[in-house]
C-alpha positions as CSV (number, residue, x, y, z in Angstrom):
1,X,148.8,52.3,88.9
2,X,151.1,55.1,90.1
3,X,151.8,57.6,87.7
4,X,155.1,59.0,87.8
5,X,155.3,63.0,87.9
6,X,158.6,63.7,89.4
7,X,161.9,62.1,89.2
8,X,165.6,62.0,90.8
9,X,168.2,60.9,88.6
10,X,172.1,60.4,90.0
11,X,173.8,57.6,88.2
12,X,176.9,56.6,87.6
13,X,176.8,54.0,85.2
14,X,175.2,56.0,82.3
15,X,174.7,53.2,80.0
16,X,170.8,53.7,78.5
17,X,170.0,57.1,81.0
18,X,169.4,59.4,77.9
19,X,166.8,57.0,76.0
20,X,165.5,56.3,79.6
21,X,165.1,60.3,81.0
22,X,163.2,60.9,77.5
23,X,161.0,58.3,77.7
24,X,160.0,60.1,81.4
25,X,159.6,63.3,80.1
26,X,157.7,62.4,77.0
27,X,155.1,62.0,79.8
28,X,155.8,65.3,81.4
29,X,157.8,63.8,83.9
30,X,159.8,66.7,86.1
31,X,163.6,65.4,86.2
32,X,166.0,66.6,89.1
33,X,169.6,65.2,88.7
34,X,172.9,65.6,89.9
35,X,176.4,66.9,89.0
36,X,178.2,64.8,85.5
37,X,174.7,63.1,85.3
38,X,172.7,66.7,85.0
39,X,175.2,67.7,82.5
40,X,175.0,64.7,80.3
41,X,171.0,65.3,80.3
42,X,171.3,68.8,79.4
43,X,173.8,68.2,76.5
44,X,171.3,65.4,75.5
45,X,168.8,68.2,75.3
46,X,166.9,67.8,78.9
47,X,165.3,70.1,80.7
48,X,167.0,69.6,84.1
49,X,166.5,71.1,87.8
50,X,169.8,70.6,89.9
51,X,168.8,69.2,93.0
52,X,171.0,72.2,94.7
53,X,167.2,74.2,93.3
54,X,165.3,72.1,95.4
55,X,167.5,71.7,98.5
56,X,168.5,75.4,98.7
57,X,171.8,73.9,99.1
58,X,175.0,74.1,97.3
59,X,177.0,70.8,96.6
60,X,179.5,70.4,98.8
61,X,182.8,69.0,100.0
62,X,183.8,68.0,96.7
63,X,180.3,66.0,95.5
64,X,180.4,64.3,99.4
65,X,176.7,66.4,100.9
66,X,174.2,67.1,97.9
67,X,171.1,64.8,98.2
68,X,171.3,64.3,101.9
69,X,168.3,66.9,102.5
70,X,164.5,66.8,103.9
71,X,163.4,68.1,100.9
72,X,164.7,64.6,98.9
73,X,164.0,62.6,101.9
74,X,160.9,64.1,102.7
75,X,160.1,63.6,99.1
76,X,160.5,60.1,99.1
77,X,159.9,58.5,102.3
78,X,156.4,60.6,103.0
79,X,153.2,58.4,102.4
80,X,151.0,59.8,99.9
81,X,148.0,58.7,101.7
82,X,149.3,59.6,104.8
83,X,147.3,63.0,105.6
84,X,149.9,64.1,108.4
85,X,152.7,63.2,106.0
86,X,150.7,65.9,103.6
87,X,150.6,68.2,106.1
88,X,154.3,68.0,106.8
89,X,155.2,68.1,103.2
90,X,153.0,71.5,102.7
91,X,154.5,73.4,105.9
92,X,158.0,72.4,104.8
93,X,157.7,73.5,101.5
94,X,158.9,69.1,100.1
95,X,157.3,68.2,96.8
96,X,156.7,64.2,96.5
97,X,159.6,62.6,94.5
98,X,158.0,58.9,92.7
99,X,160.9,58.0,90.8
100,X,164.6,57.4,92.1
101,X,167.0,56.4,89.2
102,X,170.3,55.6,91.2
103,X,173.4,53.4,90.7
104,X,176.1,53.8,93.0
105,X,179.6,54.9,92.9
106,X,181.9,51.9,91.6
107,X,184.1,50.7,94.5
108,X,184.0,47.2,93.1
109,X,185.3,48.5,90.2
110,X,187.7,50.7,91.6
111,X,189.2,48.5,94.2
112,X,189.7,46.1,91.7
113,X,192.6,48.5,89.7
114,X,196.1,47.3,90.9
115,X,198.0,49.5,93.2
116,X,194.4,51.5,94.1
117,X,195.1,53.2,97.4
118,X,193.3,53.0,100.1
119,X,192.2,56.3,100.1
120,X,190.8,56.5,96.3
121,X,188.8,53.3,97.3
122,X,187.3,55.5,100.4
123,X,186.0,57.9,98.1
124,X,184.3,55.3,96.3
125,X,182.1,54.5,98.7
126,X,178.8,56.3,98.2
127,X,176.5,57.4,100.5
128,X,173.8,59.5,99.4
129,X,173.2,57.1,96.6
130,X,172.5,54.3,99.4
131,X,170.2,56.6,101.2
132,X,168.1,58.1,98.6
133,X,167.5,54.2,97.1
134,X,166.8,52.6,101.0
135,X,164.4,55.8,101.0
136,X,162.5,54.8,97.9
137,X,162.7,51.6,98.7
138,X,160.9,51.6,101.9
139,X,158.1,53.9,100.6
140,X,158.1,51.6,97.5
141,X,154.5,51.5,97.0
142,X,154.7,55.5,96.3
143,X,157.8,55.7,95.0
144,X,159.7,53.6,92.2
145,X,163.3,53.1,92.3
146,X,165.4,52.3,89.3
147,X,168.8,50.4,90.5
148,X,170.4,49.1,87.2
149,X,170.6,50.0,83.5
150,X,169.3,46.3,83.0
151,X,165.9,47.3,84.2
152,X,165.2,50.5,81.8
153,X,164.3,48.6,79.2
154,X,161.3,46.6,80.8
155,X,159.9,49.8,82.7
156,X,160.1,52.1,79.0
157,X,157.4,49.6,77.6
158,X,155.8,48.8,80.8
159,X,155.6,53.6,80.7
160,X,154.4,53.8,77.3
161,X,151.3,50.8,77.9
162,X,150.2,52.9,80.8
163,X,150.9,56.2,80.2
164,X,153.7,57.3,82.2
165,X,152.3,54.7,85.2
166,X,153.9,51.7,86.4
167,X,151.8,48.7,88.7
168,X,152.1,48.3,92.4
169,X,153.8,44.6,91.2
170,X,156.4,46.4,89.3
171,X,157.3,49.1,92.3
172,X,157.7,45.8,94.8
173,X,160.3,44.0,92.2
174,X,161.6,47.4,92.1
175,X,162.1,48.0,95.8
176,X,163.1,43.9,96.3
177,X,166.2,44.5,94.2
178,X,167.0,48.0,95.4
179,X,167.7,46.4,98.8
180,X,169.2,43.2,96.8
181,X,171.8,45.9,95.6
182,X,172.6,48.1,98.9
183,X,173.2,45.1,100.7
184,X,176.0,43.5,98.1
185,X,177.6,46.8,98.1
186,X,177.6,47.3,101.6
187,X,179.2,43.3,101.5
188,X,181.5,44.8,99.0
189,X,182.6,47.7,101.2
190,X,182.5,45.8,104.3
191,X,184.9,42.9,102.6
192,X,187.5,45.8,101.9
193,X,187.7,46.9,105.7
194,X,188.1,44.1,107.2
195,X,184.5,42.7,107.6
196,X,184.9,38.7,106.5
197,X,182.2,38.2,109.0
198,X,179.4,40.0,106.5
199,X,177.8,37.0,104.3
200,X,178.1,37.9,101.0
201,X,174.5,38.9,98.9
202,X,174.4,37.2,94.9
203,X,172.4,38.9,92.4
204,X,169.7,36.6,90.3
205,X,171.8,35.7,87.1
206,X,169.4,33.5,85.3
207,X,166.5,30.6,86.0
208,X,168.1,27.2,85.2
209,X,165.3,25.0,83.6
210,X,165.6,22.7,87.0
211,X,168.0,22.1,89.6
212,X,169.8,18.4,90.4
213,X,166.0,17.3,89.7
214,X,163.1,18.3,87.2
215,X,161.1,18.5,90.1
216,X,163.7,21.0,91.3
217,X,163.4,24.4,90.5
218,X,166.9,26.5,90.5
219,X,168.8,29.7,89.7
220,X,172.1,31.0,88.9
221,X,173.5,33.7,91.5
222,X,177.3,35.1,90.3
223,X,178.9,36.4,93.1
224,X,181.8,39.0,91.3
225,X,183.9,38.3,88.3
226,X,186.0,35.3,86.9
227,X,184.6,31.3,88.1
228,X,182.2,29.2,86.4
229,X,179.3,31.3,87.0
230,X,180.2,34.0,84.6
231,X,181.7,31.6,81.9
232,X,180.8,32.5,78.2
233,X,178.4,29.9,76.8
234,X,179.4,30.2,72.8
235,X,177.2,27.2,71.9
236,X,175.0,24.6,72.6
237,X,171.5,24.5,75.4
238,X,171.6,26.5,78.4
239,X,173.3,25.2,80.8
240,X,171.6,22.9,83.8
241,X,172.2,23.0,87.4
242,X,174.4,19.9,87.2
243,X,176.8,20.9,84.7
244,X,177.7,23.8,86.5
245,X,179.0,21.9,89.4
246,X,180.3,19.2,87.2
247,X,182.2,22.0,85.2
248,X,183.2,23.8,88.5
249,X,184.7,20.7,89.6
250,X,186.8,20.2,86.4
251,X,187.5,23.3,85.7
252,X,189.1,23.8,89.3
253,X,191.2,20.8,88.8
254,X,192.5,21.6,85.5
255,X,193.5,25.1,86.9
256,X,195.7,23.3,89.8
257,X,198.0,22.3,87.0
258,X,200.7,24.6,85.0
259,X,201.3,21.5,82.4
260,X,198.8,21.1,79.4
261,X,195.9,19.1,81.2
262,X,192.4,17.9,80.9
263,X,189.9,16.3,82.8
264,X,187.1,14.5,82.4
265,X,184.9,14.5,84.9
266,X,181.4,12.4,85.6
267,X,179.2,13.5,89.1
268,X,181.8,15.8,90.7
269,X,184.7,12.7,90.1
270,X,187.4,12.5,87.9
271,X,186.7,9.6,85.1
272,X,190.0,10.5,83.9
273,X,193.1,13.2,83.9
274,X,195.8,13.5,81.1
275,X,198.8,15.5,80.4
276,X,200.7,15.6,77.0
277,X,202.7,17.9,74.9
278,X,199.0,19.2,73.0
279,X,195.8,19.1,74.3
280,X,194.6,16.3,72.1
281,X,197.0,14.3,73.5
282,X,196.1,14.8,77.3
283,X,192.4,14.4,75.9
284,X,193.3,10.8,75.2
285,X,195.3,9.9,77.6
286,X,192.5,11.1,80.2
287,X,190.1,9.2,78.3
288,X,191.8,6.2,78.2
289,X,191.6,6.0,82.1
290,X,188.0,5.0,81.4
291,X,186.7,5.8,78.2
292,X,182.7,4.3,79.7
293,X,182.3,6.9,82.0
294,X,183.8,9.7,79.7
295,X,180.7,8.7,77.9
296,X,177.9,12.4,78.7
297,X,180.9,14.0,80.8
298,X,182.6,17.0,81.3
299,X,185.5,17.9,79.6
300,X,187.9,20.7,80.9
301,X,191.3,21.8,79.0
302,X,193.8,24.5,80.4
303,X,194.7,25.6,77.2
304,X,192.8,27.4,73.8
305,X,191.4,24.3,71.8
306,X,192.4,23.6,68.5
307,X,190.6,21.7,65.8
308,X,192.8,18.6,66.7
309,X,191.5,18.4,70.3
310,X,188.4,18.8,68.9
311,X,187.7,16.2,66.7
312,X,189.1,14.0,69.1
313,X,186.4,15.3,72.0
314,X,184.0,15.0,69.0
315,X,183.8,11.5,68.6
316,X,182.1,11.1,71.8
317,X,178.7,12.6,72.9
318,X,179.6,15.1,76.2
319,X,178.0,17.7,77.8
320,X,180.0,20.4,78.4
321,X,183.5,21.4,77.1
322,X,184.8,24.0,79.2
323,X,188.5,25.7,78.3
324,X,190.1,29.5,77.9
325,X,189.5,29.6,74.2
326,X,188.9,27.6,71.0
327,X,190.7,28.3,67.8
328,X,188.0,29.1,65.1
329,X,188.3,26.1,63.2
330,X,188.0,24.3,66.8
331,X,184.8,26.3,67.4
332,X,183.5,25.2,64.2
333,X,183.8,21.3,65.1
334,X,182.5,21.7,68.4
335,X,179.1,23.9,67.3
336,X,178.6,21.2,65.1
337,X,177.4,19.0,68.0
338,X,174.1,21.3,68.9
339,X,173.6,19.4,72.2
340,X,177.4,20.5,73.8
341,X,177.8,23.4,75.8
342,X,181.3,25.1,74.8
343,X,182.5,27.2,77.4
344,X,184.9,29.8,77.4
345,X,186.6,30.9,80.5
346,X,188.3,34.6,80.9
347,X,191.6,33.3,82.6
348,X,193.3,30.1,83.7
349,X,192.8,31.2,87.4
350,X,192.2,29.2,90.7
351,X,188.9,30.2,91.8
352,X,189.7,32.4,95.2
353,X,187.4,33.6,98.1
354,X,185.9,31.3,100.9
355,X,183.2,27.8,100.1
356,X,180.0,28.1,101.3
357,X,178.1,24.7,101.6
358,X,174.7,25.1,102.8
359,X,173.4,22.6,105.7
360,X,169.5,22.3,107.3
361,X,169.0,25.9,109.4
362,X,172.8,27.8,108.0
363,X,175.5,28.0,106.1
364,X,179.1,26.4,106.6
365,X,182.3,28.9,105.4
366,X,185.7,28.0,105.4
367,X,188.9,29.3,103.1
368,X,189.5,27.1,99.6
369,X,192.2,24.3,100.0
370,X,194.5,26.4,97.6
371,X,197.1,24.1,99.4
372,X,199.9,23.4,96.6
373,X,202.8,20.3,97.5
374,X,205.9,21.1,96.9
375,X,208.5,18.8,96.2
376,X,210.7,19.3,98.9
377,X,208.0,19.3,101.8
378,X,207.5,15.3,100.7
379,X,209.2,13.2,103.5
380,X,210.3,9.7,102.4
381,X,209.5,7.1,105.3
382,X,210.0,4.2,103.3
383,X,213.8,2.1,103.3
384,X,213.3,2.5,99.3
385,X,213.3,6.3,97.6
386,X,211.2,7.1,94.7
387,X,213.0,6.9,91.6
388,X,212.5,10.6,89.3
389,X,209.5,8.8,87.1
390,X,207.7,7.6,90.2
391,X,208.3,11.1,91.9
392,X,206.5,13.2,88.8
393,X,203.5,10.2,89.0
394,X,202.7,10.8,92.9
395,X,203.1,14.3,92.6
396,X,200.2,14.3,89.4
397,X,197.9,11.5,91.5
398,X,198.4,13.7,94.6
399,X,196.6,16.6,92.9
400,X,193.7,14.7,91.2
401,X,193.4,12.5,94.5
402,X,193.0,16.8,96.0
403,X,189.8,17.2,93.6
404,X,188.4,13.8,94.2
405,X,185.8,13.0,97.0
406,X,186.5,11.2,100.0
407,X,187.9,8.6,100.4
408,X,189.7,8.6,97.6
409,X,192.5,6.7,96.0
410,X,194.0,7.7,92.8
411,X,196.3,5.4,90.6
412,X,198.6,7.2,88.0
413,X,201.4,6.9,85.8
414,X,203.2,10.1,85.0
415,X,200.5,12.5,83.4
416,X,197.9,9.9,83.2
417,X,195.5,8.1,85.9
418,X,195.0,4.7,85.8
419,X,192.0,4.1,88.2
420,X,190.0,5.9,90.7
421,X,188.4,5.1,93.6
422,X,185.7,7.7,95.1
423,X,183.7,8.7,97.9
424,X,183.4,5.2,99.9
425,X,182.9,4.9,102.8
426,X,185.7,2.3,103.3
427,X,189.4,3.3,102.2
428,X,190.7,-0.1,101.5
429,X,186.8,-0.6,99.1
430,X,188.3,2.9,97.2
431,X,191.4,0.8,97.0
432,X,189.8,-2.1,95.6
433,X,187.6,-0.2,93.4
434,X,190.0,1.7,91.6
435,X,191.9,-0.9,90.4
436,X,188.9,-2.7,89.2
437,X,188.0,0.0,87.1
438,X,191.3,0.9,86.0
439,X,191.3,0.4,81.5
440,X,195.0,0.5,81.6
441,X,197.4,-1.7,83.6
442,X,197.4,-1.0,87.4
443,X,200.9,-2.6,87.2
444,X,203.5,-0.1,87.6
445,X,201.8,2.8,88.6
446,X,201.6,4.7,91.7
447,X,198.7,5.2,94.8
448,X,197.5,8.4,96.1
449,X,195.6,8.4,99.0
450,X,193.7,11.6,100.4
451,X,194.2,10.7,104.0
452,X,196.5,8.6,105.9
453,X,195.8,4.8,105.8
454,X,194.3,3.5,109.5
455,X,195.3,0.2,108.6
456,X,197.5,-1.6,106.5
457,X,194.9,-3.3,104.6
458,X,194.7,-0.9,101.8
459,X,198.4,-0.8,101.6
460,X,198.3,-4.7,101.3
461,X,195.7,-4.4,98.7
462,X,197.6,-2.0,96.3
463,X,200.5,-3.9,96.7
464,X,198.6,-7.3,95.2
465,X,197.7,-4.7,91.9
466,X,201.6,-3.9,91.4
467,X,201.7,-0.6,92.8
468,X,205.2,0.7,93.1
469,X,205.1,3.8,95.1
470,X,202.5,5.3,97.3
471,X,202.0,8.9,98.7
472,X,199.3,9.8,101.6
473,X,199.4,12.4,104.5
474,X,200.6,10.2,107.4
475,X,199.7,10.5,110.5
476,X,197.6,7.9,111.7
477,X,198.7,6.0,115.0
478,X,199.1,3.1,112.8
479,X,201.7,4.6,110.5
480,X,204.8,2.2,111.8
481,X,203.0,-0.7,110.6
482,X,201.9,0.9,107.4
483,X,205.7,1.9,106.9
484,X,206.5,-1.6,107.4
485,X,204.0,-3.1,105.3
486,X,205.2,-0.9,102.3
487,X,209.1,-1.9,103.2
488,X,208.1,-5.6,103.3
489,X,206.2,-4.8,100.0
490,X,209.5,-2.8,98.4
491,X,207.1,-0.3,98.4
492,X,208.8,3.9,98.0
493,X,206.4,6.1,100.1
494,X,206.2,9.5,101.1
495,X,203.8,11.7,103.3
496,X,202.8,15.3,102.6
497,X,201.5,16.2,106.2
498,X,198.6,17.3,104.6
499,X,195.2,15.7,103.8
500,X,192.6,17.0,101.3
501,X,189.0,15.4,102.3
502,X,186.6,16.4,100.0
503,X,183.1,16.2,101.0
């Protein structure tokens, strides 16, 4: 057990420091501190040394040079059982420091402000607080370093059972996340400049009770604000590995759309989309798509819930609702059902930043397909136009054929899907496959494919369900006798010149 007799603190975040720098010198702990962090100790009461005493060294440069001295390094990094590092620390007049309670300047928080200059986000980035923590951190057996005001808590109790001492396991999970911390911040920093090649570091969220597996384990890791990662959970059981990528997928879905939508989503797939004038109404109509697989989904809404929408979600059993508020009454329905998650999102927001997908030995990175069709890049190549209806329905299957995997096919109706074919391996099978699961008449509705067609087989194939109108990438060296299969068909089609595989 290393007892702790001397202590740095230099914080910035000064949530919990007061309760905390008592508890240290209820056990005679010596506390040297810093600048607005020495005053709030000494207003609190606290016997305080400025670090300035120990240095022999003014602050400086506006706050810039005050730790950066042998006699805090020297303090930290020298091993205790070290006998020359003794001897160095008795000629050079350094006292051993064993406690480092450090968080950093907030240039997360502070580049995050609109119309922050580039400047004010320089000053933000903090330098002795890195070096005094990587200090403690590497002489972590002698020294404990104290990163967050999350941590305070467990190390008061773990203090007062061991009278002012802390294990050599709780100075390693000290030092593990000290490092954990420098490392995001210099990601954060480095992500400002210029430096997309730095792989981002996650902090450890939460243990999920097992990954896509119970013989799985698995953990949460939010990577900033906003996404699925930091949604509120306002009722139901903690949520598993699986819902969170089910409610990732739906949730990004419903945010690619400015109408009232929902979607239901089963394994990653849509089961079903709707739009209507309320979201109880584009709750039906995206459970009428296929009201079997609905059945333990995921339901996403990008508007506030009311009590309407929810006693229509209700009626089923599903796992997760996920939406940017609920209405009280609403709330009250859906905490009714102890075994669904209600989510609540802080914005209706595309998720930004690159996708990481992890393969055997790396990591794949690319930019999000943010891509949004407009209208007027569509290029009719079929001898028929699209009438207005069918142009609204191809635009609304074109986006839910985005957020469906490869290959996919997508039959619709204006605000409603009709069928859906996923992830085979064979286009003309996702063809096939989405008409026979299609609820609702196939007849009359419209075909989105997420890639061109190589061959006019599929094309054939929608055209014996009724299909009216079809809209894919083009592109394929096949395309003339796709075109002409949709002509002799009296088929409207348009290309985006743009695919959206989704793997």
């Amino acid at each position: 057990m290393r007892r702790i007799k001397r202590a740095v603190i230099s914080v910035s975040d000064k949530t919990g420091i007061i309760d905390f720098a008592l508890t240290l010198r209820q056990f005679g702990v010596e506390i040297i501190s810093t600048g607005g962090t020495a005053r709030s100790l000494r207003e609190a009461g606290l016997d305080v040394l400025d670090v300035s005493d120990i240095t022999g060294f003014p602050e400086m440069m506006d706050g810039r040079v005050k730790t950066l001295h042998p006699r805090v390094h020297g303090g930290l990094l020298a091993l205790r059982d070290n006998p020359e590092h003794v001897a160095a620390m008795e000629r050079n007049g350094i006292q051993p420091i064993d406690m480092v309670v450090v968080n950093l300047y907030p240039f997360a928080e502070t580049i995050a402000r609109e119309g922050v200059t580039r400047e004010e986000a320089i000053e933000q980035i903090d330098i002795g607080g890195p070096a005094m923590i990587r200090s403690a951190a590497k002489n972590g057996t002698d020294v404990a370093v104290v990163t967050a005001p999350a941590q305070y808590e467990k190390l008061i109790v773990e203090l007062k059972q061991n009278d002012g001492a802390l294990s050599p396991a709780t100075h390693e999970w000290l030092a593990q996340a000290a490092f954990q911390q420098t490392a995001r911040y210099d990601s954060i920093v480095s992500g400002y400049l210029g430096g997309a090649d730095l792989f981002p570091v996650f902090d450890r969220s939460v243990d999920l009770r097992y990954g896509e597996n119970p013989h799985q384990s698995a953990a949460l890791y939010p990577g900033g604000e906003g996404g699925v990662a930091n949604a509120e959970l306002l009722s139901g059981k903690e949520m598993s590995y699986n819902n969170y990528v089910d409610a990732d997928a739906a949730w990004q879905l419903v945010c690619d759309f400015e109408a009232t939508t929902c979607a239901i989503i089963k394994h990653t797939n849509p089961a079903g989309v709707g739009q209507g004038e309320s979201v109880a109404v584009a709750y039906q109509k995206a459970l009428a798509t296929d009201p079997v697989s609905a059945f333990g989904g995921i339901v996403a809404v990008n508007r506030p819930v009311n009590a309407a929408a929810a006693q229509e979600i209700a009626k089923i059993f599903t796992e997760v609702v996920i939406a940017p508020g609920y209405d009280a009454d609403a709330l009250q329905i859906l905490q009714a059902k102890k075994n669904l998650r209600v989510l609540r999102m802080a914005s209706v927001e595309p998720v930004k930043g690159p996708e990481y997908k992890q393969i055997s030995g790396g990591m794949l990175v690319q930019t999000r397909d943010q891509h949004q069709l407009k209208r007027e890049d569509l290029k009719v190549v079929s001898a028929r136009q699209p009438t207005e209806d069918e142009m609204r329905a191809l635009l609304f299957a074109w986006t839910v054929c985005k957020h469906t995997k490869s290959n996919a096919i997508v039959y619709a109706r204006d605000g409603q899907t009709v069928g859906v074919g996923a992830g085979q391996m064979s286009r003309v099978d996702s063809v096939r496959i989405g008409a026979m699961r299609a609820q609702l008449p196939v007849a009359g509705s419209v075909l989105a494919s997420d890639a061109f067609f190589p061959f006019r087989d599929g094309l054939d194939e929608a055209a014996r369900n009724g299909i009216t109108a079809v809209i894919q990438p083009g592109g394929s060296v096949r395309d003339d006798e796709v075109i002409a299969a949709a002509n002799e068909h009296g088929l409207a089609m348009v290309f985006t010149g743009v695919r959206h595989f989704k793997h």
